[in-house]
Backbone as CSV, one residue per row, in Angstrom:
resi,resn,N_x,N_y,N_z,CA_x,CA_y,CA_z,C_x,C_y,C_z
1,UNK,-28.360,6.897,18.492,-27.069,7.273,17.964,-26.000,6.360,18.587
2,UNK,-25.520,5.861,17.680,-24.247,5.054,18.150,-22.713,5.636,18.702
3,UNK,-22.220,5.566,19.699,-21.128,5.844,20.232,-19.809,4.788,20.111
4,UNK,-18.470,5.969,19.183,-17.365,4.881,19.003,-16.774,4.530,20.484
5,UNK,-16.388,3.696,20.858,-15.590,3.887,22.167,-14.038,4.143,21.232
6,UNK,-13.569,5.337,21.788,-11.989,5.716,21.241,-11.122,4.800,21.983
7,UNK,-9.885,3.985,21.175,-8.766,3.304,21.453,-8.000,4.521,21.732
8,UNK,-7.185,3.750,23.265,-6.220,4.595,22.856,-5.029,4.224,22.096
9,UNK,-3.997,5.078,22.324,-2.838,4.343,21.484,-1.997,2.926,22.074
10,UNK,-1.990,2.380,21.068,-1.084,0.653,21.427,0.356,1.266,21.319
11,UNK,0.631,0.795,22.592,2.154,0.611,23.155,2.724,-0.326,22.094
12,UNK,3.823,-0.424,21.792,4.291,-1.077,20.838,5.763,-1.622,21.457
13,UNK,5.537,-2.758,22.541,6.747,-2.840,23.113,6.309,-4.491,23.335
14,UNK,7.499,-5.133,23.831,7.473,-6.803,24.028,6.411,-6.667,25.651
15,UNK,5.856,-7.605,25.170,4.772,-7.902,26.967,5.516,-9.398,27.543
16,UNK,5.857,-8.515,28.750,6.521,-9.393,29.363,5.614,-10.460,30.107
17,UNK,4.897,-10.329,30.553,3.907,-11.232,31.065,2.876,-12.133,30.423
18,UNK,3.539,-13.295,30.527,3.565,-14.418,29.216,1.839,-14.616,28.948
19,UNK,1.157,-14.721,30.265,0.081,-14.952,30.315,-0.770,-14.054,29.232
20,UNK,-0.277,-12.979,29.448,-0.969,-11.428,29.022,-0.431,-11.353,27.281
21,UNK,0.882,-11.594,27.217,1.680,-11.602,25.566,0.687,-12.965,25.339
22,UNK,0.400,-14.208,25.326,-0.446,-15.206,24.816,-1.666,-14.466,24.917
23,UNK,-2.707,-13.991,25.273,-3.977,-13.579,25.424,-4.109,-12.477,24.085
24,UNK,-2.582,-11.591,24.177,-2.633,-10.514,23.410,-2.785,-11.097,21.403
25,UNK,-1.491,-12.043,21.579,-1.181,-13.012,20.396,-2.687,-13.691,19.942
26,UNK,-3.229,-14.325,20.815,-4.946,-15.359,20.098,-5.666,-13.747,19.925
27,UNK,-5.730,-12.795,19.990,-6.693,-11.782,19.609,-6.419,-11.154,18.862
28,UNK,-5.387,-10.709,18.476,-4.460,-10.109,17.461,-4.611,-10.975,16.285
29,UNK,-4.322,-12.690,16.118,-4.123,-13.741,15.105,-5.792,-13.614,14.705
30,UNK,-6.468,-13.612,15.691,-7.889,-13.700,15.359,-8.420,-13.154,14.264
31,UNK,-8.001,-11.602,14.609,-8.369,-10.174,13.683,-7.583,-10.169,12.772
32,UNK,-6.355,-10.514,12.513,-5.352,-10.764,11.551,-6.476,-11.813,10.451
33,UNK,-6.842,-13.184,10.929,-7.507,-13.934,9.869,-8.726,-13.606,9.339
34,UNK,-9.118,-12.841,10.515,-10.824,-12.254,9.683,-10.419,-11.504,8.572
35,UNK,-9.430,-10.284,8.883,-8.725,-9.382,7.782,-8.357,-9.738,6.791
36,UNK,-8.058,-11.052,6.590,-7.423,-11.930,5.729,-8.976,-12.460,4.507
37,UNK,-9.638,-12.982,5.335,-10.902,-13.275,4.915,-12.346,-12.332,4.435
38,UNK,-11.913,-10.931,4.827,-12.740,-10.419,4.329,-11.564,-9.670,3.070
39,UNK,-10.510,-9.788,2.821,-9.801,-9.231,1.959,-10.206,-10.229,0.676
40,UNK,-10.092,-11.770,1.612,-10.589,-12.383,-0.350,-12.031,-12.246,-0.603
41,UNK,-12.657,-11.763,0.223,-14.443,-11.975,-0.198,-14.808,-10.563,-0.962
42,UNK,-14.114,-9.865,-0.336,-14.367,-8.240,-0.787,-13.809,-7.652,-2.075
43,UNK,-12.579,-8.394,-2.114,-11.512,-8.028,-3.012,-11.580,-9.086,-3.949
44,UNK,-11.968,-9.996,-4.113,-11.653,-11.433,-4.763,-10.719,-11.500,-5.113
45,UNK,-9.506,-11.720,-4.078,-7.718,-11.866,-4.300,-7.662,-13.228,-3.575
46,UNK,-6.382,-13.538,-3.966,-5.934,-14.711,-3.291,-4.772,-14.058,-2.115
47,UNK,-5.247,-14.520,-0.889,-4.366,-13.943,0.609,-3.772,-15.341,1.071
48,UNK,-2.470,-15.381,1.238,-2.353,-16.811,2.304,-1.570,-15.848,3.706
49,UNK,-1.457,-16.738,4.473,-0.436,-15.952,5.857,-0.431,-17.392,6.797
50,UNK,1.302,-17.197,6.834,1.533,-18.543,7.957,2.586,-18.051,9.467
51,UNK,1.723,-18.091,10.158,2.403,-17.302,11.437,2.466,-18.963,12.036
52,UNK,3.591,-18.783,12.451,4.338,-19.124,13.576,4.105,-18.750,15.165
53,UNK,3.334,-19.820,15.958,3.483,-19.666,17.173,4.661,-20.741,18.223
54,UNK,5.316,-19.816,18.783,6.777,-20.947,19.553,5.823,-22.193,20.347
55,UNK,4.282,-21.328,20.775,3.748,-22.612,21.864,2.760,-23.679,21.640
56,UNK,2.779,-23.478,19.770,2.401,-24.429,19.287,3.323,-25.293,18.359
57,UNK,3.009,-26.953,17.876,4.115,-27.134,16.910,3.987,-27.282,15.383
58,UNK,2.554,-26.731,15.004,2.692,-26.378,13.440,1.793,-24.242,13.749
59,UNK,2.447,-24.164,12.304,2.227,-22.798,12.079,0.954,-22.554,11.974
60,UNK,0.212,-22.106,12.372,-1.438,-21.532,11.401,-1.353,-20.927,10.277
61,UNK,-2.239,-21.395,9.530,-2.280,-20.910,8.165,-3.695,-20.521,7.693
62,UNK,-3.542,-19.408,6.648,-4.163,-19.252,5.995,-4.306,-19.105,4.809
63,UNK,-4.947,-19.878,3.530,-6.524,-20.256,4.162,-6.001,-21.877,4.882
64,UNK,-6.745,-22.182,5.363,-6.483,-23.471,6.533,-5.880,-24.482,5.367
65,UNK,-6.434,-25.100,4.345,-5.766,-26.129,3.615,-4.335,-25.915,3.170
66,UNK,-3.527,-26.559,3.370,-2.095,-26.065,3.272,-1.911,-26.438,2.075
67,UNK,-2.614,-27.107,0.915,-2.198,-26.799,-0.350,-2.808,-25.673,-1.153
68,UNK,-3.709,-24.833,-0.639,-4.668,-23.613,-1.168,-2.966,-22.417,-0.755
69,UNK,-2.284,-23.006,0.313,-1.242,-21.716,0.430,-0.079,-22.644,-0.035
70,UNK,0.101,-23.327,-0.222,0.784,-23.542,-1.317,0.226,-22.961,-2.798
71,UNK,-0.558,-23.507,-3.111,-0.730,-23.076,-4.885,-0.502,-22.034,-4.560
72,UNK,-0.993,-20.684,-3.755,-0.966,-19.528,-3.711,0.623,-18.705,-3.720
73,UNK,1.546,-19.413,-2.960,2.736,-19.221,-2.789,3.882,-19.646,-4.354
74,UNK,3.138,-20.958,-4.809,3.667,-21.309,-6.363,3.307,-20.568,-6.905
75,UNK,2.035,-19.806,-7.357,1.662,-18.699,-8.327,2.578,-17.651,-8.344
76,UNK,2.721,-17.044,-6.842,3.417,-16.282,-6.420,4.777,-16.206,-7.077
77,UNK,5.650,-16.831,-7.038,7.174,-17.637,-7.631,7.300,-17.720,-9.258
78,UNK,5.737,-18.054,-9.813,6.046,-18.250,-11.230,5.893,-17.144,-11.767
79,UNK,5.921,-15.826,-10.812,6.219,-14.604,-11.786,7.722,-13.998,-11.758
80,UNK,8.079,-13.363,-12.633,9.363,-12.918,-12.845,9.858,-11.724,-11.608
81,UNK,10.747,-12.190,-11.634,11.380,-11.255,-10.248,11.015,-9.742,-10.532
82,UNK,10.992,-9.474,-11.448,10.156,-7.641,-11.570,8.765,-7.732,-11.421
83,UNK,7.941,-8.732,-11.414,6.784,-8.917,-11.553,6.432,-8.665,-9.909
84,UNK,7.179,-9.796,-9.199,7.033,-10.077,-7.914,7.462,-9.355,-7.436
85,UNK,8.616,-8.046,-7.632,9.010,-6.478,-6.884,7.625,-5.682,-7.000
86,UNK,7.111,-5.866,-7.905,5.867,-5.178,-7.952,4.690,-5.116,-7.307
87,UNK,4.583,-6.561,-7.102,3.714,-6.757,-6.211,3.652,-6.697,-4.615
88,UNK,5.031,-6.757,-4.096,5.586,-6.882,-2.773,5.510,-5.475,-2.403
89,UNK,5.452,-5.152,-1.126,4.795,-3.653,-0.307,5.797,-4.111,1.155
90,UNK,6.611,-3.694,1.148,7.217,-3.589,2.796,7.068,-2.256,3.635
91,UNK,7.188,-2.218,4.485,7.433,-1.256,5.659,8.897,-0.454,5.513
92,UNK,9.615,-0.770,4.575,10.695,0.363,4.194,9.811,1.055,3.085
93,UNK,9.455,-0.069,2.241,9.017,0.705,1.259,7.401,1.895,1.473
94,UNK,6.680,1.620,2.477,5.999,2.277,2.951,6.466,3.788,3.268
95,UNK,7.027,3.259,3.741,8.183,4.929,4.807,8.797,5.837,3.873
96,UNK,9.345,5.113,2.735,9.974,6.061,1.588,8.990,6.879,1.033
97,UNK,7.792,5.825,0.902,6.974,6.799,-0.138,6.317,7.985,0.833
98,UNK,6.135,7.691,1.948,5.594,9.223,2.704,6.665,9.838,2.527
C-alpha cells in the first residue's frame, strides 16, 4: 500500500533568502513546464508561457522554440476581442465565480 506524504500548507510570502527564493524559483519553473507539457499531450492544446527570471538575461519559454510561442501568441491575437475575453481565465475572474 502506498503512502501520500501530506504537504503542508505553502506560506505564500516573498523568501527573503536569495539562496533559498532561487532554489524555490528552479523547482517551481520546473513543475510549472512539466504542467505545461503534459497539458498539450493530454489535452492536445496549444500552451506557451514566458517567465522572466531577473538572474538570467533571456526569458524561458515555452515550448522552447520561440517561434512555436510566437505562432501561438499570433493565433491568439487573430481572434476578436470577445473571442479572446472568452478564452482568458484570471484570478479576479476566478474569485467572482465562487
Amino acid at each position: 500500500m502506498f503512502r501520500h506524504r501530506r504537504r503542508g500548507k505553502v506560506n505564500l510570502a516573498y523568501i527573503t533568502d536569495d539562496y533559498t527564493r532561487k532554489v524555490t524559483f528552479k523547482k517551481r519553473n520546473k513543475g510549472l513546464f512539466k504542467k505545461l507539457s503534459e497539458l498539450t499531450t493530454l489535452c492536445d492544446i496549444k500552451v506557451c508561457a514566458v517567465v522572466y527570471n531577473p538572474d538570467e538575461g533571456r526569458p524561458m519559454l515555452f515550448p522552447d522554440d520561440p517561434l512555436d510561442v510566437f505562432n501561438i501568441i499570433s493565433d491568439f491575437r487573430k481572434l476578436s476581442v470577445t473571442e479572446q475575453k472568452r478564452k482568458m481565465f484570471d484570478q479576479e475572474d476566478y474569485l467572482n465565480e465562487r
